[in-house]
C-alpha positions in Angstrom: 116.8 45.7 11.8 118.4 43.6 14.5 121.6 43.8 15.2 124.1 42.1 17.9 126.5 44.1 19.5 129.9 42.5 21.2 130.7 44.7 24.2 133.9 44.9 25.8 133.9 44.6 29.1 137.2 45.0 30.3 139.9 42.1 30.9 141.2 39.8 34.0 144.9 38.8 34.4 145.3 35.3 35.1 147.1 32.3 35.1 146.8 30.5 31.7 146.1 26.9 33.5 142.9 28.6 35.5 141.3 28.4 31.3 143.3 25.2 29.8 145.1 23.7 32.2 148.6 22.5 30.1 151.9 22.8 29.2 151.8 26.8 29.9 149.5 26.5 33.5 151.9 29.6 35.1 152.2 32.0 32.2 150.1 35.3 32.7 147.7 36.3 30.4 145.2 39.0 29.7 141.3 37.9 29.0 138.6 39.6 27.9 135.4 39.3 29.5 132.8 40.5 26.7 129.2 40.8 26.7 126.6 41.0 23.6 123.4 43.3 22.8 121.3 42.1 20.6 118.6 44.8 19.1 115.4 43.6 18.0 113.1 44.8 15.7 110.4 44.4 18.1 112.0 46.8 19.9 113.3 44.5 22.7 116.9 45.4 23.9 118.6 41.3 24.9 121.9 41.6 26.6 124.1 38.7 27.0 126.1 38.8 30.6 126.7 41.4 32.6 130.6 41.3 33.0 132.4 42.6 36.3 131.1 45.5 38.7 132.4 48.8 38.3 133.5 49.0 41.4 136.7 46.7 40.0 137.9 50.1 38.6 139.0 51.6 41.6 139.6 48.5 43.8 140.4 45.2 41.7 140.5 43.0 44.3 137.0 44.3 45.3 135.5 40.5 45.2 137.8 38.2 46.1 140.6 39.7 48.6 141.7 37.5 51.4 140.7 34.7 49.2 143.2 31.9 47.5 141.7 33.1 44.3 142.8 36.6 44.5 146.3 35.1 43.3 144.3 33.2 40.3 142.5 36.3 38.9 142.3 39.9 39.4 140.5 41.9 37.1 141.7 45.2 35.0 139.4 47.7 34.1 138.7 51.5 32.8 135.5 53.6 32.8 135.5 53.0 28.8 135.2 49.0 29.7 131.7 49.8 31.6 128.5 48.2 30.6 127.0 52.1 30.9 129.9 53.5 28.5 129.1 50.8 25.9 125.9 51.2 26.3 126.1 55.3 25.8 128.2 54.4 22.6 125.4 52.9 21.6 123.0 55.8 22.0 121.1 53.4 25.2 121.1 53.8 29.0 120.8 51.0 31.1 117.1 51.4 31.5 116.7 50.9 28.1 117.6 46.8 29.0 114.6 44.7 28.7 116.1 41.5 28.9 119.0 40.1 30.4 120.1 36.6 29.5 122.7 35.6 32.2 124.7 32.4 31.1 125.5 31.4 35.0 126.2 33.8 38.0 129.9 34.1 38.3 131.1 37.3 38.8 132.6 38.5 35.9 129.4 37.3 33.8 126.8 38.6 36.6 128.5 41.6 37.7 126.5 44.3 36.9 122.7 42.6 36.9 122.0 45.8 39.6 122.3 48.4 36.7 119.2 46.7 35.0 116.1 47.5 36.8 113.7 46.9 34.0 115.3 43.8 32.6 113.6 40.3 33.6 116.8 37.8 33.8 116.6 34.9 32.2 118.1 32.2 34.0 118.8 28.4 34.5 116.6 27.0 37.1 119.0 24.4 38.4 121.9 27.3 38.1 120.0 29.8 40.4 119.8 27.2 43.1 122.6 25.4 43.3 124.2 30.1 42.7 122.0 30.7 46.2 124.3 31.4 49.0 127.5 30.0 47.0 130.3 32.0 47.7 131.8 30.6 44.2 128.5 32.9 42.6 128.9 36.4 44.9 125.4 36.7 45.7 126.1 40.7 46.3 126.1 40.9 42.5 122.6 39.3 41.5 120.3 38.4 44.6 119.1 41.5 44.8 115.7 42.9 45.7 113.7 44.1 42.6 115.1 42.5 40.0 112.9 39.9 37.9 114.6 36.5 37.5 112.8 34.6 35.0 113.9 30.8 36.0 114.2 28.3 32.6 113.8 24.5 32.7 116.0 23.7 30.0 115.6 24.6 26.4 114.1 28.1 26.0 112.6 30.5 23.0 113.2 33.8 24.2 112.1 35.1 20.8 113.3 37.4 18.3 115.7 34.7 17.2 117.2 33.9 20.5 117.1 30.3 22.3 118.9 29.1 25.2 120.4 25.6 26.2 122.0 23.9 28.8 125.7 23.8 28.4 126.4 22.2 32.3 129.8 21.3 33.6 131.3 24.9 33.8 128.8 25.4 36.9 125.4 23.5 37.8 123.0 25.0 35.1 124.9 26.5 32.8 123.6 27.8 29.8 124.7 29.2 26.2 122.6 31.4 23.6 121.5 31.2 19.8 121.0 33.6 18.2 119.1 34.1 14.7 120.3 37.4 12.8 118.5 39.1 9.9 121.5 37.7 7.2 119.8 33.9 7.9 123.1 33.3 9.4 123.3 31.9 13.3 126.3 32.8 16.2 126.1 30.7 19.2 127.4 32.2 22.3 129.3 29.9 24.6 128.9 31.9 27.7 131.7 29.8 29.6 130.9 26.5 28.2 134.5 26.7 26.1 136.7 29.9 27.7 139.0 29.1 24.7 139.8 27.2 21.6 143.1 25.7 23.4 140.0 23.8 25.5 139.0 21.9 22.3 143.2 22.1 21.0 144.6 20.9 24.1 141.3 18.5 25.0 141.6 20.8 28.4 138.5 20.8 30.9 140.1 20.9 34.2 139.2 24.6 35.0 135.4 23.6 34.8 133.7 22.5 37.8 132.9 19.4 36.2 135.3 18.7 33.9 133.7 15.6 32.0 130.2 17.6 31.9 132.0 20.4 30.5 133.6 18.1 27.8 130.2 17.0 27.0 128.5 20.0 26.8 131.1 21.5 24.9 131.2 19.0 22.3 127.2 18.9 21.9 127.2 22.8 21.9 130.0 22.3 18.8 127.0 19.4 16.7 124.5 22.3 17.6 126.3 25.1 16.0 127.5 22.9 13.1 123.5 21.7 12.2 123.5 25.6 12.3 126.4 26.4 10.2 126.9 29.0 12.9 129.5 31.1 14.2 131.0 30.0 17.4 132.2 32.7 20.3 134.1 31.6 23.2 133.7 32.9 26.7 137.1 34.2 27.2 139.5 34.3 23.6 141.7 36.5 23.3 142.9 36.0 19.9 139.3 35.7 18.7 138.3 39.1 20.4 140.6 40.7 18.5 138.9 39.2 15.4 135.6 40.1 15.8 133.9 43.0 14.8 133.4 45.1 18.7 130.7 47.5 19.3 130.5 50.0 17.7 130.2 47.7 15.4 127.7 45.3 14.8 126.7 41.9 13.3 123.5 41.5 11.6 
């Protein structure tokens, strides 16, 4: 039976206009930064994103102190908001993890690619380049030695009902996921393509690196979805994290 999972990952406190830049740019908010498993029936074990490195329990400002980002973001998170934890709620270690599907390299989507040692990483091509040396992509995180990085040209089958596709404009080489479930039914994971539905509300792409890309992408990830009748999850909503069913429960 295959299942996906949406993990909770812990949250980051931020300023609202560092998502959808508009009429409430300084108000504080909390976001969730959430990863999926998907269990196969092949017996493959697909995660989606890493999240942030535990290491942001003890020291939040692990990554990006003495930075001018430090004052944009600073991540909150318990031992519960581990991958390991959900993974252990789950009955599954990190060893377990034989694939990792990374939707870019940013930190709180890449975080934890060392606890995967028998994963290969699936990645954009164009993304792992231009993510080399970039300080915006903290290398310490994910160039690592011994870990498989599988590097995609575009459009991917990754099998047992999950595709990948470029979604560009949040970062060089972005990409989001499809995912086929047992019901028939399809969910397409936005990764950061849209943090938000006030992107889409508000028509609000300046936090992207690109923001005309991003608008793009965005709105050809929204046709894809729609020829799929699928179910759309955003990188970073609040209000539609508390909607969804989280791990332990399951989708399938």
């Amino acid at each position: 039976m295959q299942r996906l999972y949406p993990l909770g990952l812990g949250e980051a406190c931020c300023r609202k206009g560092v998502l959808s830049p508009g009429p409430d740019d300084q108000r504080r908010v909390h976001i969730p930064i959430i990863g999926y498993l998907l269990t196969s029936k092949s017996g493959r074990r697909i995660l989606v994103d890493t999240g942030i490195h535990r290491s942001h329990i003890e020291d939040p400002d692990r990554t990006w102190r003495g930075t001018d980002f430090a004052a944009e973001l600073s991540p909150v998170m318990r031992v519960e908001d581990t991958v390991d934890y959900r993974l252990a709620q789950l009955g599954l270690r990190a060893a377990d993890i034989t694939d990792v599907v990374n939707t870019h390299l940013h930190f709180d989507h890449a975080g934890n690619n060392d606890a995967f040692p028998n994963a290969t990483f699936h990645v954009q091509r164009a993304h792992h380049q231009a993510a080399l040396d970039n300080p915006s992509f903290p290398n310490q995180y994910w160039r690592l030695p011994g870990l498989d990085y599988s590097l995609l040209d575009g459009e991917a089958d990754l099998g047992d009902g999950v595709s990948v596709f470029p979604t560009p404009g949040h970062a060089p080489g972005h990409q989001s996921v499809a995912v086929r479930l047992d019901s028939g039914g399809h969910t397409v994971i936005c990764g950061d393509a849209i943090y938000e539905e006030d992107n889409l509300r508000q028509d609000s792409w300046d936090g992207h690196a690109d923001p005309e890309r991003a608008r793009t992408s965005a709105h050809d990830l929204l046709e894809r979805a729609r020829d799929l009748r699928a179910t759309v999850l955003y990188g970073h909503d609040a209000a539609q994290w508390r909607a969804i069913r989280q791990a332990p429960n399951w989708y399938e």
